[in-house]
C-alpha positions as CSV (number, residue, x, y, z in Angstrom):
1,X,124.0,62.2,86.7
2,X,123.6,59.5,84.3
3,X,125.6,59.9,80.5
4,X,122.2,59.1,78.2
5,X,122.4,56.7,75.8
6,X,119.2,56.5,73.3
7,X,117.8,56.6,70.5
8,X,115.4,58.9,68.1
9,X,111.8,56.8,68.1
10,X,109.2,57.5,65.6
11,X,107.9,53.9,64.8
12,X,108.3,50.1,64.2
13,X,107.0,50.7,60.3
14,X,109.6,53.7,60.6
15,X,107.3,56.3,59.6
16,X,107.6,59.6,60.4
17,X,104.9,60.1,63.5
18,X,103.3,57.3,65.5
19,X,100.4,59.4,65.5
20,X,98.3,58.7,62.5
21,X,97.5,55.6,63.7
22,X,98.7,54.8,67.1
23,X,99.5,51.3,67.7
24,X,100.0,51.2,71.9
25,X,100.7,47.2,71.6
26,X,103.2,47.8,69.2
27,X,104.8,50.8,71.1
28,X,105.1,49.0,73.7
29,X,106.5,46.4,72.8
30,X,109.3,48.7,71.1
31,X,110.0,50.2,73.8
32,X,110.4,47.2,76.3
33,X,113.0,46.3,73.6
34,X,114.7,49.0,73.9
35,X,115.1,49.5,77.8
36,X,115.9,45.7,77.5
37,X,118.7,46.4,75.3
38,X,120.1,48.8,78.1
39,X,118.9,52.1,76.5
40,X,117.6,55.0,78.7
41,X,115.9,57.3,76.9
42,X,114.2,58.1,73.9
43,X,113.5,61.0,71.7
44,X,109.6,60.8,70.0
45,X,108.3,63.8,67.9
46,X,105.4,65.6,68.5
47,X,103.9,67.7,65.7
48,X,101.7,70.1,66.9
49,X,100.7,71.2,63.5
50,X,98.9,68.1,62.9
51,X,95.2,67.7,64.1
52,X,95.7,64.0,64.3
53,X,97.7,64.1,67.3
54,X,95.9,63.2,70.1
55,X,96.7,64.1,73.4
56,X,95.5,60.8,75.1
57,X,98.3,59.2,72.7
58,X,101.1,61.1,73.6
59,X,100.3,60.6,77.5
60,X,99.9,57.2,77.0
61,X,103.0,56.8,74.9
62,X,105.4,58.8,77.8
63,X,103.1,56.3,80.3
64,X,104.6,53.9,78.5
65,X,108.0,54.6,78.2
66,X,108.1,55.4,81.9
67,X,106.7,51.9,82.8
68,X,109.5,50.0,80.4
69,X,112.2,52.2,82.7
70,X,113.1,54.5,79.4
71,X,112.9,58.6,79.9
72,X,111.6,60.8,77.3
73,X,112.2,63.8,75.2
74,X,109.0,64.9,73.5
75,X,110.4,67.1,70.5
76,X,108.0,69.4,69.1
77,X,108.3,69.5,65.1
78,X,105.9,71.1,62.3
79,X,105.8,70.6,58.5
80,X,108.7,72.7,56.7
81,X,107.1,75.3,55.5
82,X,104.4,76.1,57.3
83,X,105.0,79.9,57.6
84,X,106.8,82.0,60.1
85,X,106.9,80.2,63.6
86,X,108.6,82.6,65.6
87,X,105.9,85.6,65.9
88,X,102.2,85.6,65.0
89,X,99.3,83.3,64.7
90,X,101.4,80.4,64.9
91,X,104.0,81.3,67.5
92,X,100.4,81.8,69.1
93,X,99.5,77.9,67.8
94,X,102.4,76.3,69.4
95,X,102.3,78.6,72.7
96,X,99.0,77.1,73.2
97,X,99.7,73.0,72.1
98,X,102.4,73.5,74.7
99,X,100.5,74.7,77.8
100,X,97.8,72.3,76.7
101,X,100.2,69.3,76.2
102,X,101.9,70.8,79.4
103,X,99.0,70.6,81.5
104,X,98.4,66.9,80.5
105,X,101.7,65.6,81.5
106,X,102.5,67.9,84.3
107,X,105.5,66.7,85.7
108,X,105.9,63.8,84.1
109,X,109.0,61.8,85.7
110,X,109.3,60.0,82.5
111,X,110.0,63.3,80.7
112,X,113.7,64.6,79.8
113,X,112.6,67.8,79.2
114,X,110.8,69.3,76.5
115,X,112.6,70.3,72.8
116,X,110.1,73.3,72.3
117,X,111.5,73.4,68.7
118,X,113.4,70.5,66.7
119,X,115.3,71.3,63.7
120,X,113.3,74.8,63.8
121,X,115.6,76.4,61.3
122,X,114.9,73.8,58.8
123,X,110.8,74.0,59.3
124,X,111.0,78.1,59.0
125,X,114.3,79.9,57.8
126,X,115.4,82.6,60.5
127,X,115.0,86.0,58.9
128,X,118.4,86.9,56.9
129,X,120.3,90.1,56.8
130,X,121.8,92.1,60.1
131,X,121.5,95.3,62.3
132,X,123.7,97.3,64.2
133,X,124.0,96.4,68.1
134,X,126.9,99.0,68.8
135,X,129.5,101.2,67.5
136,X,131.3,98.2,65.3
137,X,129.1,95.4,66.2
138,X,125.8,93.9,64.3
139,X,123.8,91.2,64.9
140,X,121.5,89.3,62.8
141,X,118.0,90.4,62.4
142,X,116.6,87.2,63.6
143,X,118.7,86.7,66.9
144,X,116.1,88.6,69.0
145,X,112.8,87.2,67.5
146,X,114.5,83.6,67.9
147,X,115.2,84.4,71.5
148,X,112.0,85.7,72.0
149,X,110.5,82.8,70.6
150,X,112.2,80.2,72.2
151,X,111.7,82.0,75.5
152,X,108.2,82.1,75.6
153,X,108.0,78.3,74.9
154,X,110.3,77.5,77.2
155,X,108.1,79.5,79.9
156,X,104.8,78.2,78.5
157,X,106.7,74.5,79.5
158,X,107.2,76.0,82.8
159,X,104.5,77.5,84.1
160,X,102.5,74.0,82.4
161,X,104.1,71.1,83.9
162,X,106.8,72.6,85.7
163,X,109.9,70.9,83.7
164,X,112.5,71.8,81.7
165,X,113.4,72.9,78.0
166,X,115.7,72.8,75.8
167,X,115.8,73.3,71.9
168,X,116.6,71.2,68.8
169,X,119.8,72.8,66.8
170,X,121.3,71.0,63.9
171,X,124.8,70.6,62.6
172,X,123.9,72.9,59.9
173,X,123.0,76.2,62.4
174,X,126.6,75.8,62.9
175,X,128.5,75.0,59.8
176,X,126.4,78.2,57.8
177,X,125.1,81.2,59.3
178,X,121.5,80.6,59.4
179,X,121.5,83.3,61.8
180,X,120.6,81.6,65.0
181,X,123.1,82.5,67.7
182,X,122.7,79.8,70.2
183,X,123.8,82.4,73.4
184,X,120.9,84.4,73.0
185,X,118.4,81.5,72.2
186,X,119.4,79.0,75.1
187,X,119.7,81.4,77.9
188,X,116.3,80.2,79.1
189,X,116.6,75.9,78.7
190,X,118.2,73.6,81.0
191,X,120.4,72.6,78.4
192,X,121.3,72.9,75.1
193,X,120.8,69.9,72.1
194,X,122.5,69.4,69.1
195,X,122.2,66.9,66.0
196,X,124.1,65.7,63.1
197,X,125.6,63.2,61.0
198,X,128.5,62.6,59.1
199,X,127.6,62.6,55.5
200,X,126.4,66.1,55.6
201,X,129.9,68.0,57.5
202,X,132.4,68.8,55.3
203,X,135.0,69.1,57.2
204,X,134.9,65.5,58.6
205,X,138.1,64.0,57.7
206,X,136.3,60.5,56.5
207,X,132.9,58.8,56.2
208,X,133.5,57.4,59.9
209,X,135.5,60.1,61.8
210,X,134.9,59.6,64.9
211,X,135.7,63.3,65.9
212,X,133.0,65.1,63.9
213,X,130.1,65.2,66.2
214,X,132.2,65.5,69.5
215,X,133.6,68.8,67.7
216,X,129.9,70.0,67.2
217,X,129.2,69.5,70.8
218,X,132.0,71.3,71.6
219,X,130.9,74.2,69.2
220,X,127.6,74.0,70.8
221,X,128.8,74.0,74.0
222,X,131.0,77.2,73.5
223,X,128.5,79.2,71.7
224,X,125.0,78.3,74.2
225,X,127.6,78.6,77.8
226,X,125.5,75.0,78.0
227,X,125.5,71.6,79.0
228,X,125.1,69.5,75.9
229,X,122.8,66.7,74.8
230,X,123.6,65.1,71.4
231,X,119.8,64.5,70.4
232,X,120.6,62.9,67.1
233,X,124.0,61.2,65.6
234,X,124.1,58.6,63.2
235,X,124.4,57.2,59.4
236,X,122.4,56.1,57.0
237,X,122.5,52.2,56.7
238,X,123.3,49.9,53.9
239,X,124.3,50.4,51.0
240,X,125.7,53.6,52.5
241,X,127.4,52.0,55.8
242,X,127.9,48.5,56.7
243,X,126.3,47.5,60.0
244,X,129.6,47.0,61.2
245,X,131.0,50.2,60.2
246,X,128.2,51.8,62.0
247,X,128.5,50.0,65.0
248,X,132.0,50.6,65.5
249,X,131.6,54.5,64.6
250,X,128.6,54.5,67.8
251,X,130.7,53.6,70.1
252,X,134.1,55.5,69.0
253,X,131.7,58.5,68.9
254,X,130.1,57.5,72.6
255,X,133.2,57.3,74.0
256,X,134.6,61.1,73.2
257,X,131.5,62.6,73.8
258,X,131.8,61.0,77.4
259,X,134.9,61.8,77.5
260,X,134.5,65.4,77.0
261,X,131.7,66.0,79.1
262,X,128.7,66.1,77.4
263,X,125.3,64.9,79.1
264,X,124.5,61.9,76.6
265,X,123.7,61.0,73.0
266,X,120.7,59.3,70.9
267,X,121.3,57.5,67.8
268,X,119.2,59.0,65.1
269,X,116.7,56.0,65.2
270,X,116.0,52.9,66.4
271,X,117.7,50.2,64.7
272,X,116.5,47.1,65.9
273,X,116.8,44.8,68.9
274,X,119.2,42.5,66.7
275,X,121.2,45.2,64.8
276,X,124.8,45.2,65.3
277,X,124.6,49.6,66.1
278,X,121.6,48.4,69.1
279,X,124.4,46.1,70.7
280,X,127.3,49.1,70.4
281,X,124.7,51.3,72.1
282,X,123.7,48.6,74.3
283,X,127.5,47.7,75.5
284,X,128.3,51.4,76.1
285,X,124.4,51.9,77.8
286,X,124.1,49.0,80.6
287,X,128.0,50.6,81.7
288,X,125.7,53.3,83.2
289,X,128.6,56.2,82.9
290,X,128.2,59.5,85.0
291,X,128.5,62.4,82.9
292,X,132.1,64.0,83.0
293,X,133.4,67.6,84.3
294,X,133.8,69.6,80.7
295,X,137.1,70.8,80.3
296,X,136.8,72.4,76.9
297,X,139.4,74.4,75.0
298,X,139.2,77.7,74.6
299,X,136.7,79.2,72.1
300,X,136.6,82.1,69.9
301,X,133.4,84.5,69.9
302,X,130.6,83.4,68.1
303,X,130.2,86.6,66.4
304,X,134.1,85.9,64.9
305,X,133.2,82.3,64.2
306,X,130.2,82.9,62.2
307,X,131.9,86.3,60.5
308,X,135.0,83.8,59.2
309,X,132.7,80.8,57.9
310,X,134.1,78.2,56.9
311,X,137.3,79.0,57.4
312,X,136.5,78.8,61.1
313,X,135.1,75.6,61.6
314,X,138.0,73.7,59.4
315,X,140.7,76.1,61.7
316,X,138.7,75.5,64.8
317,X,138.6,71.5,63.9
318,X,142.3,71.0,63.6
319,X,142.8,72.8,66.6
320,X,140.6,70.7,68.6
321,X,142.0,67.4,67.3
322,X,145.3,68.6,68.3
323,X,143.6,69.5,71.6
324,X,141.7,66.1,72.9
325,X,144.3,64.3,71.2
326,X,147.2,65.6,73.6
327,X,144.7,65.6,76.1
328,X,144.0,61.6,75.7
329,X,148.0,61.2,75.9
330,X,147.6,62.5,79.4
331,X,145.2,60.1,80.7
């Protein structure tokens, strides 16, 4: 299997949808750019709360990715806070975008798989507070209704178009408890996905370690008992980061999460056939790396993990750089 290199694609006026007003010349000729620059995929959101979405668009936008030789990941995505997405009337909503979008596309070869939820946790807060599960155990009051949720997309997906699913976690359903538990919620996807940047974890040692993300892949990882897909990594641009600082930070990043295993990584959007962070992901893409055998360190429980925060993920980060680091010495 292929090590994906891509990038998150919304538009060329970098808007937030291509929906509203769907340009096909132009996405094309955005996406010819960047399977020319030696990309393989791309991540495009699909909102399903928004009546201007047009199915004939989104088939002919994954039409046109597969003809420029780029693979897709259609993300679904709503307005933050649009009520209660896990149960209800618009649990219902999305069940039925899904099987309807599903049954357009079918099996689609161009298609990834399906993120039946990105950054959910950030469009509706998972109910707070716990409930006992045993004797001295609790869990949170939202694990099983995020389970349930997620497992019902992930079969309307299936029994649709017959592909897989996986869902969109951020950095932040790890560094707090937002009570997602990604064991419970990934059991039914192909593979679990996980983005993040730098400027929002604080336990990054500086503005370009490297380290960072590779260590919330590992979290993920550890916590779904899941291949991982880095959906979204990156830094804001000037007059934040340099172009070369960015560039050289893609690639150091690229590297480790080859290195330890993970199934590939999009940059968080598309910068540009001439930008300095297209030719880093370009360099690292047209290699055309096989994904690497995990060999992970051990991990603590979840339920310890998330109990300790954030005491655990800064005790948990220094073990792991001690770990990959002895690790590269024995290559």
């Amino acid at each position: 299997m292929r090590f994906s290199v891509g990038v998150n694609y919304r538009s060329r006026t970098g808007a937030a949808t291509l929906w509203h007003d769907f340009d096909a010349g132009a996405v094309r000729d955005d996406l010819t750019q960047i399977a020319t620059a030696g990309l393989d995929a791309v991540r495009i959101f699909v909102p399903w709360d928004d009546p201007r979405l047009r199915l004939d668009d989104l088939v002919q936008a994954i039409d046109l990715a597969g003809a420029a030789g780029l693979r897709v990941l259609p993300s679904l995505t709503a307005a933050p806070g649009i009520g209660n997405i896990y149960e209800g009337a618009l649990l219902e909503r999305q069940i039925a975008f899904v099987r309807a979008a599903g049954e357009r596309v079918r099996a689609h070869p161009a298609i990834v798989a399906w993120d039946v939820g990105a950054a959910f946790s950030s469009v509706c807060a998972p109910a707070r507070g716990k409930v006992t599960s045993g004797e001295h155990a609790s869990e949170p009051v939202a694990e099983r209704a995020l389970a349930a949720w997620c497992r019902s997309l992930a079969e309307a997906v299936r029994a649709s178009s017959s592909l897989p699913a996986t869902v969109g976690t951020t950095s932040d359903d790890l560094t707090h408890d937002n009570n997602v538990r990604l064991g419970s919620l990934c059991a039914p996807l192909a593979f679990a996905s996980m983005q993040g940047s730098n400027v929002s974890l604080d336990f990054a040692r500086d503005r370009t370690d490297p380290e960072a993300i590779p260590f919330l892949a590992l979290l993920t990882a550890a916590f779904s008992f899941k291949p991982v897909l880095m959906t979204g990594f990156g830094n804001p641009g000037a007059p934040y980061y340099t172009d070369d600082e960015n560039a050289a930070y893609c690639t150091a990043v690229l590297e480790r999460l080859h290195a330890d295993g993970r199934l590939g990584a999009y940059w968080s959007g598309w910068p540009g056939s001439t930008s300095p962070v297209t030719a880093a992901l370009a360099n690292f893409g047209r290699q055309a790396r096989t994904v690497m055998k995990a060999a992970d360190m051990p991990m603590i429980s979840s339920t310890y993990y998330y109990r300790t925060l954030p005491l655990s993920t800064k005790t948990l980060y220094d073990a792991y750089l001690g770990f990959v680091a002895e690790r590269r010495a024995a290559m």
